[in-house]
Structure formats: C-alpha cells, structure tokens
C-alpha positions in Angstrom: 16.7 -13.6 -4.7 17.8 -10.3 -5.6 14.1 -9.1 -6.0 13.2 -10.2 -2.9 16.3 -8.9 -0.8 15.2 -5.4 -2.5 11.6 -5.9 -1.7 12.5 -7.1 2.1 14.5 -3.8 2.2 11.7 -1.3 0.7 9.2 -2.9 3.0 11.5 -2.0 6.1 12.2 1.8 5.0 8.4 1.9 4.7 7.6 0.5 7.6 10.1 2.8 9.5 9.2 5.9 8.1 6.9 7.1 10.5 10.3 6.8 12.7 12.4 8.2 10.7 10.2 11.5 9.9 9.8 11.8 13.6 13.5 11.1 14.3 13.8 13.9 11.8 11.9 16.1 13.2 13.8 16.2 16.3 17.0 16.4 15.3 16.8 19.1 12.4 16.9 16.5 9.4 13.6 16.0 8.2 14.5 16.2 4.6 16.1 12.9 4.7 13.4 10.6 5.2 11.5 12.2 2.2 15.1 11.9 0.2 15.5 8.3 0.5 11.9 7.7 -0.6 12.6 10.1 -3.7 15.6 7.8 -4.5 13.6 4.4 -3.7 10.7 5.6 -6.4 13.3 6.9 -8.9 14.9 3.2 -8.8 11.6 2.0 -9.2 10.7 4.1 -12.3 13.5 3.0 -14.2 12.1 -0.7 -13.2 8.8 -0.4 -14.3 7.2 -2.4 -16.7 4.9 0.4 -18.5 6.5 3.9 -20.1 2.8 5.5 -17.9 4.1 4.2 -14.4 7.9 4.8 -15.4 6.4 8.8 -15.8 4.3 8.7 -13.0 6.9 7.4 -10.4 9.9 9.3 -11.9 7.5 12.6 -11.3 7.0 11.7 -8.1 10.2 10.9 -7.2 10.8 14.4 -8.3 8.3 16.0 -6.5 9.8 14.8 -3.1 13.3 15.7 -3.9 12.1 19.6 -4.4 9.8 19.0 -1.6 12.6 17.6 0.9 14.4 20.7 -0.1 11.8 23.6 -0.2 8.8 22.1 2.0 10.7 19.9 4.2 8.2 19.2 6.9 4.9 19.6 4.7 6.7 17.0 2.1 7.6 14.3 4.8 4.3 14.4 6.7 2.5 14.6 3.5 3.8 11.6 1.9 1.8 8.7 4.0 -1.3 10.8 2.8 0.0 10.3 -1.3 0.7 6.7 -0.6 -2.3 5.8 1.0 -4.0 7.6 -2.1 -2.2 5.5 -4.3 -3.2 2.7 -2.6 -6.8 3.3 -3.1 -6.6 4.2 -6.8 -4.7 0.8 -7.6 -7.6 -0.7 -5.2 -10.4 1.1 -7.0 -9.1 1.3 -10.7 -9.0 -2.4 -10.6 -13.0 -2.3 -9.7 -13.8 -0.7 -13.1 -15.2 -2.5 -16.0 -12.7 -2.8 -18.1 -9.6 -2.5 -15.7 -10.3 -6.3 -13.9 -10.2 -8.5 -12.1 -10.7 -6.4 -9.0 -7.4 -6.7 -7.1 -8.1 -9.6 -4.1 -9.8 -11.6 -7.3 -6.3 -11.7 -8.6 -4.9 -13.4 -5.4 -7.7 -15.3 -5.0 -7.7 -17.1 -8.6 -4.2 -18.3 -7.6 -5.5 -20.4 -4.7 -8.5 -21.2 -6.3 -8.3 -21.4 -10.7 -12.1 -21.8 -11.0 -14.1 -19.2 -8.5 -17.8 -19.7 -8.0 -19.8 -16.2 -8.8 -20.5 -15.9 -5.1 -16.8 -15.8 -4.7 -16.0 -13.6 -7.4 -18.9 -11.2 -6.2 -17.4 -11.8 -2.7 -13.9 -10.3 -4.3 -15.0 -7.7 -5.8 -16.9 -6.3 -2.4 -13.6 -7.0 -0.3 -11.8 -4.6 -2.5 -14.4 -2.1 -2.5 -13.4 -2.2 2.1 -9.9 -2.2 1.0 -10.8 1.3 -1.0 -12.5 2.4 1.2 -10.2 1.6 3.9 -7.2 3.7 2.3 -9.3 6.1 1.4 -10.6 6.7 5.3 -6.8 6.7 6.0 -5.8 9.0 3.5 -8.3 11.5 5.1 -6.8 10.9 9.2 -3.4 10.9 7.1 -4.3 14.8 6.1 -5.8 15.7 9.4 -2.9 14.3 11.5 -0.2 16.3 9.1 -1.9 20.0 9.3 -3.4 20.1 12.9 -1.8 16.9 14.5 0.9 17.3 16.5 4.6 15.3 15.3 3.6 12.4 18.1 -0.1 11.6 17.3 1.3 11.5 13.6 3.9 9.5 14.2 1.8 7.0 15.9 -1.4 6.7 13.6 1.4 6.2 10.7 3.5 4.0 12.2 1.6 2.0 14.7 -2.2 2.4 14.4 -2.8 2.1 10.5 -0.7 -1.7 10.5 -2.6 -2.3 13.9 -6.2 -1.4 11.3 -4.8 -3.6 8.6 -3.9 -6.3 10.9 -7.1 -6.7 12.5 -9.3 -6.0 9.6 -7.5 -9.3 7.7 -8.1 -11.4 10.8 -11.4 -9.9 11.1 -12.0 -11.3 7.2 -10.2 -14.8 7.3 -13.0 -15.5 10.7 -15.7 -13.8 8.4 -15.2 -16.0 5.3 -15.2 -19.3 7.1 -18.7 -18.1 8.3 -19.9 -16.8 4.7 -18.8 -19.6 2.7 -18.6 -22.8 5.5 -18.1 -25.4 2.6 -15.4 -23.9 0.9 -11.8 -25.7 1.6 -10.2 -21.7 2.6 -6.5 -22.7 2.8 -4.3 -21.7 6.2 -3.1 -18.1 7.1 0.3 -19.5 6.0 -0.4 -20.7 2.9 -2.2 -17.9 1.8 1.1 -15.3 3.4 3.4 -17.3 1.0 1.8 -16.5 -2.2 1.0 -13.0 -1.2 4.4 -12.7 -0.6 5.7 -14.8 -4.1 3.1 -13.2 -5.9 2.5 -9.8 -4.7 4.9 -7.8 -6.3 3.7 -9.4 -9.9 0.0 -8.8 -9.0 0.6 -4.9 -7.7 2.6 -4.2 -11.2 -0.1 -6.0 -13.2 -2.9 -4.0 -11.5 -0.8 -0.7 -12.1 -0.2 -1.1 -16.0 -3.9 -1.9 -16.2 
C-alpha cells in the first residue's frame, strides 16, 4: 500500500509539472519545480534494484539540483525533453536482441502466458510506435523549450502530449480487435488493472536489462 500511495503521488507531481514550471515562471520560482523532481529521483536512486540505475538516477538527480540553481529556466523546461528521452531508450533498449522481450510483450504475456508469433511480432511493432512516439515528443519537447513561448510549452507538456497518448491507445485497442478478430482481447479495465499492479515491476525489470 505504501508503494502504491508513493506511486499515486509521483504520478500527480508529474502530471502537474507542466503547471508548476509555468506557475513558476510567473511568480519568480522556477527552480522549485525542477527541485522536487531532483529530490523525487534521488529517493528513487536509493530504491533501485541495480547499482547502474542507482548511478544513473542519483546523477541525474544531481544534475537538476545544480541546474534549478545555475540554469533555472533552461533546467525546468528541459526536463520533459530528458524524460521523454528516457522514455524512448527504456522503449527501444528493450527492442534489442538480447535486452527482450520488447516492453508491451511483457504486459502482454501477463494477460496471455502463451502468445502466438503473430502476437509477439505484433508486440514488438507496437513498441517500435511507442519509440518512436517519445522520440517525436522529445524533438517538439526541445523546440517548444528554446523558441516556444512559456504558454505553448506549457500546454504541449501538460495537455497535448496525454491528449497524444490517450488517443493513440484507443486508436490501438479498435485496431487490434480488427487485426486479430479471433483473439478473446480482454476489457479496457482489465487490462488498466494490471498495468497499474504490474507496471512499476515491468518498468524496473526493463531498466536493469
């Protein structure tokens, strides 16, 4: 339970960070919103499972606490751009040979323990888009922060990238009752709940890889 309250609370200071930078902005402070994050990935390097990822996110947590207090405005707005990088590299190292299963074949094989090749060859393209997909964001992310102004910014970050996200996994549950019509797909709710149970084992797994 305690996992899951911190979880519920990370996912809420990410969510509002668009906010909070902009908030920031305005009022003089933007060096909080970049502080907290440096203090949510230092609490997350002490967590981690692998001595690699405990370096990695303790350097990075460091890098944004000099950055909130040297390079206060380049740090905050930069910071989507680093995440959505990371995003892609989990994404794509999981697509090499010997880093697999690509990352949706891990959610995937929970639902379903033995996966038809089509399926598995299925996977393996969706996370290819989902690459891709963070790595198209981590471009507009980098545009937006050097010759976007503070309001187009805040809304590709905070409103238009989970507007992206939510319609391209609609756009994929209608797809896959198309591409595979036989195939006993379980409901969005279902699927949600062991995202959700699951998610956080599957994302550390796919890191340590």
């Amino acid at each position: 339970m305690t996992a899951l309250i911190k979880s519920i609370i990370a996912t809420g200071l990410f969510l509002s960070y668009p906010y909070l930078v902009y908030r920031g902005i305005e009022s003089g402070m933007v060096w909080l919103a970049p502080a907290i994050f440096s203090g949510l990935y230092l609490m997350r390097a002490l967590a981690a499972p692998s001595l690699r990822v405990k370096i990695y996110k303790g350097l990075f947590a460091l890098a944004l606490l000099l950055g909130a207090y040297y390079l206060q405005t380049v740090t905050a707005k930069i910071l989507p751009v680093l995440i959505q990088l990371m995003l892609m590299g989990v994404f794509g190292r999981t697509l090499l040979k010997d880093k697999g299963p690509p990352f949706i074949e891990s959610f995937v094989r929970l639902e379903f323990p033995e996966i038809p090749p089509e399926i598995l060859v299925y996977c393996r393209q969706l996370t290819l888009l989902w690459t891709g997909f963070f790595a198209f964001n981590a471009a507009m992310c980098t545009i937006l922060a050097v010759w976007g102004s503070d309001f187009w910014w805040t809304v590709y970050n905070g409103i238009l990238i989970y507007t992206m996200i939510g319609a391209l996994m609609i756009g994929e549950y209608i797809y896959r009752h198309f591409r595979f019509p036989g195939l006993g797909i379980p409901d969005p709710r279902s699927t949600i709940k062991t995202m959700i149970v699951n998610g956080r084992k599957i994302w550390m797994d796919a890191q340590a890889r």
